[in-house]
N, C-alpha and C positions, 0 to 999 in steps of 0.2 A: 412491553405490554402489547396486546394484542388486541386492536381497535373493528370494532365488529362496525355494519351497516349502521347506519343513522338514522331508519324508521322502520317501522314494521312494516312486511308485505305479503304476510299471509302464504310465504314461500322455502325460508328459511326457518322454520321452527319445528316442531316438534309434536306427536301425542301422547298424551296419558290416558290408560285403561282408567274410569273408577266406574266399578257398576257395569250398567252396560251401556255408558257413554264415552266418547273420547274427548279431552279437554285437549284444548290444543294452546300450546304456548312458545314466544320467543323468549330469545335473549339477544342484546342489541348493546352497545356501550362499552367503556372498557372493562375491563377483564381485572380482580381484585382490587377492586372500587367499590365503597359501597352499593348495597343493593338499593334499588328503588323501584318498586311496584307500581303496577298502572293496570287501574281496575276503571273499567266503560262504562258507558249506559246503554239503558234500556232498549235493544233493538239494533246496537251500535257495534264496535267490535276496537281491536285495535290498534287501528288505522288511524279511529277520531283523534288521535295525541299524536301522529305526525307531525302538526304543527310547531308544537313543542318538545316534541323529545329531544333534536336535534340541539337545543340550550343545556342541553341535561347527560345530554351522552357522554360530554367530556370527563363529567365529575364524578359517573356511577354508573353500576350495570344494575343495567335496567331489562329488569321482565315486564312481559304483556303478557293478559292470560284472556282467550277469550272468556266468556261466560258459557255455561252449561248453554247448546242448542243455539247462541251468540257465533257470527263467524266462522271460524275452519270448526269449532268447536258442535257436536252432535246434543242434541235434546235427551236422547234416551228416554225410558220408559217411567221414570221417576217426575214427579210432581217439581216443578220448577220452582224454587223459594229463596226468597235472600239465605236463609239457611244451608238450604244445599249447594248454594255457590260459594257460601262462606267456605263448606268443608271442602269446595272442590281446591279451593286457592291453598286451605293447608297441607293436602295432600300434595299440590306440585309445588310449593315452597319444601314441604318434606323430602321429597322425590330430589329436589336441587340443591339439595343440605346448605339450604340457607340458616345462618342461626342469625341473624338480624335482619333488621329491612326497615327501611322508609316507605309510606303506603300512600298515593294520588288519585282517590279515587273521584270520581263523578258519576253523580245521579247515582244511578242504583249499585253503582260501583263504588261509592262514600257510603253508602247505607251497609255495605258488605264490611268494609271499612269499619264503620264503629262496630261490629260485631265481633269482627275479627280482635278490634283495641278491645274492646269489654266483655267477652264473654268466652275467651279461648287464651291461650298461653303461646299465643304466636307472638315471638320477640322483636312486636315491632318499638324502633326509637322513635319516630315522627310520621303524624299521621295528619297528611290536607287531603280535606274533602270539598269538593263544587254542588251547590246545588240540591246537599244530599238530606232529604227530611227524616226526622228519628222516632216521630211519634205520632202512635194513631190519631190524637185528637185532633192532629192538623189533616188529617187523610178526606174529614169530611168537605171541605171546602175545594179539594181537585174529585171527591169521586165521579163525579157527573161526566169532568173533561174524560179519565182514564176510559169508563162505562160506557162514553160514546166510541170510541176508536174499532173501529172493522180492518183486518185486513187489505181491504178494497180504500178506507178513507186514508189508512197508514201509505198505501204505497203511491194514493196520487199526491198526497203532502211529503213527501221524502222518496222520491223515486231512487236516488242515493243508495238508499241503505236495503231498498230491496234488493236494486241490481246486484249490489257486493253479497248480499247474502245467497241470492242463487247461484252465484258465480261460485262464492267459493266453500259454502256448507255443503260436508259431502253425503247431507240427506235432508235437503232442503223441504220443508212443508208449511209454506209461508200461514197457512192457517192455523194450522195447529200451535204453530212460535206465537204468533198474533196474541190469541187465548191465554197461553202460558205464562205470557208477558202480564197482562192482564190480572189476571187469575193472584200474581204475586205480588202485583203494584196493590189489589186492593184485602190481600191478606191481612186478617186483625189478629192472626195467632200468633204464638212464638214462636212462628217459623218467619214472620216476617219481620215489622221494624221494630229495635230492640229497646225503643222506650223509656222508660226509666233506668235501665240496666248502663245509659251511655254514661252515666255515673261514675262507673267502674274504669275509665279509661283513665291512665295517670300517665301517657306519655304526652307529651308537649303536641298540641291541638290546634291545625288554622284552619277555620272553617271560611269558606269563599262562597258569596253570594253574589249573584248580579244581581244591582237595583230594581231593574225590570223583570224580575223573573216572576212568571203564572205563575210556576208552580210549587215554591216554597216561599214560605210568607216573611219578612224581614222581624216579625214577632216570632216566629217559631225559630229560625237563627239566632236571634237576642238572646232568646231562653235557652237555650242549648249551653251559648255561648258563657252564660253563668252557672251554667249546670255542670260543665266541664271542667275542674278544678285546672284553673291558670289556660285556659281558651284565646285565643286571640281568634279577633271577628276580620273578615275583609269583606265589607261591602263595595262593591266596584259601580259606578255609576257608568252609565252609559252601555249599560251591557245584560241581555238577558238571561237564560237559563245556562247555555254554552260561555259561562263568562270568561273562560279562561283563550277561547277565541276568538269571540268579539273586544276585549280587550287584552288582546295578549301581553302587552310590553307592561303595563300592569302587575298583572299574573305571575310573568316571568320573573319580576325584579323581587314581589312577593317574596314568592318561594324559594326563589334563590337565599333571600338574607334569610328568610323561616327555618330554610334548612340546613344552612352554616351556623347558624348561632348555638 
């Protein structure tokens, strides 16, 4: 078997044409292993799962995908939407003739995630999401937070994720990404969170909350979590929106047994 690097570096990977953007993706872990996906957040790319991929590299091969305009990955000319990221990920699962997959995402990368389990024929077997909200009615109670955020307030609260993103998008336009971002997180169309539809998902379900998280309400996880036929809820205390790195050993022991059983 043939054991690839143990994180991502934005060096080793790959582009995919769709459109007139380039999505940029690795592959990392062993080689005829199961697959396991790792979909980011908002603003983020994926780098933020170095912490843990290296728990997970043994058992499975693992893709990262940045997000449309996210990372090595380009913005293009198209309207940025959980939607359009959804179809960016089945074109390069396509592309990598995956025919199963296990799916991790966080924030808007779970929210990709239940679109992907309920409204597409992407054969995923198990799907854990962090973080990830599903429906508009909870959207009123962050619009304010989203509504405030400028480019200018984003980069002096996470100097982090600007630096990496000028560094390594190879048509950086912190403004325009800013907006985009924006623009999706407060989308009420069906291009954005899929609502009612998470209904439809009937592969085995762990959804992860941190306790302290702003920005998804521990009632709107509850409902989900009954909404999802056989759901299992992980509330992790002592841990905010990132809960799967402020409580990692947690997290990891999670998913570990979530994803063997």
């Amino acid at each position: 078997t043939k054991i690839f690097m143990n994180t991502f570096d934005h060096n080793s990977g790959k582009h995919l044409s769709i459109d007139d953007a380039k999505i940029y993706y690795e592959v990392i872990g062993s080689e005829g292993k199961p697959v396991l996906l790792f979909l980011h957040g908002g603003f983020g790319s994926i780098e933020d799962f170095n912490s843990i991929v290296d728990y997970l590299s043994k058992d499975y091969r693992i893709i990262g995908i940045d997000n449309r305009g996210h990372g090595k990955s380009t913005l293009g000319r198209l309207d940025l939407t959980y939607e359009q990221i959804q179809k960016d990920v089945e074109r390069v699962i396509e592309h990598l003739n995956v025919d199963k997959l296990n799916v991790i995402g966080f924030s808007d990368g779970g929210i990709v995630g239940y679109r992907l389990a309920s409204m597409t024929s992407t054969p995923i077997e198990k799907l854990v999401t962090i973080g990830a909200d599903w429906h508009v009615k909870y959207l009123e109670a962050v619009r304010d937070i989203f509504s405030g955020i400028t480019s200018e307030s984003w980069r002096k609260k996470f100097p982090e994720t600007y630096e990496l993103y000028q560094k390594v998008n190879p048509e950086p336009d912190f403004e325009r990404f800013t907006k985009s971002n924006i623009n999706m997180w407060t989308d009420t169309s069906s291009s954005g969170l899929p609502n009612e539809r998470v209904r439809n998902i009937s592969c085995p379900t762990l959804i992860v909350r941190g306790d302290d998280d702003h920005l998804v309400s521990k009632q709107s996880m509850f409902e989900l979590s009954e909404v999802i036929k056989g759901a299992r809820l992980l509330n992790i205390p002592f841990a905010g929106h990132v809960a799967f790195e402020e409580q990692k050993e947690i997290f990891i022991t999670s998913v570990i047994e979530f994803l063997k059983k």
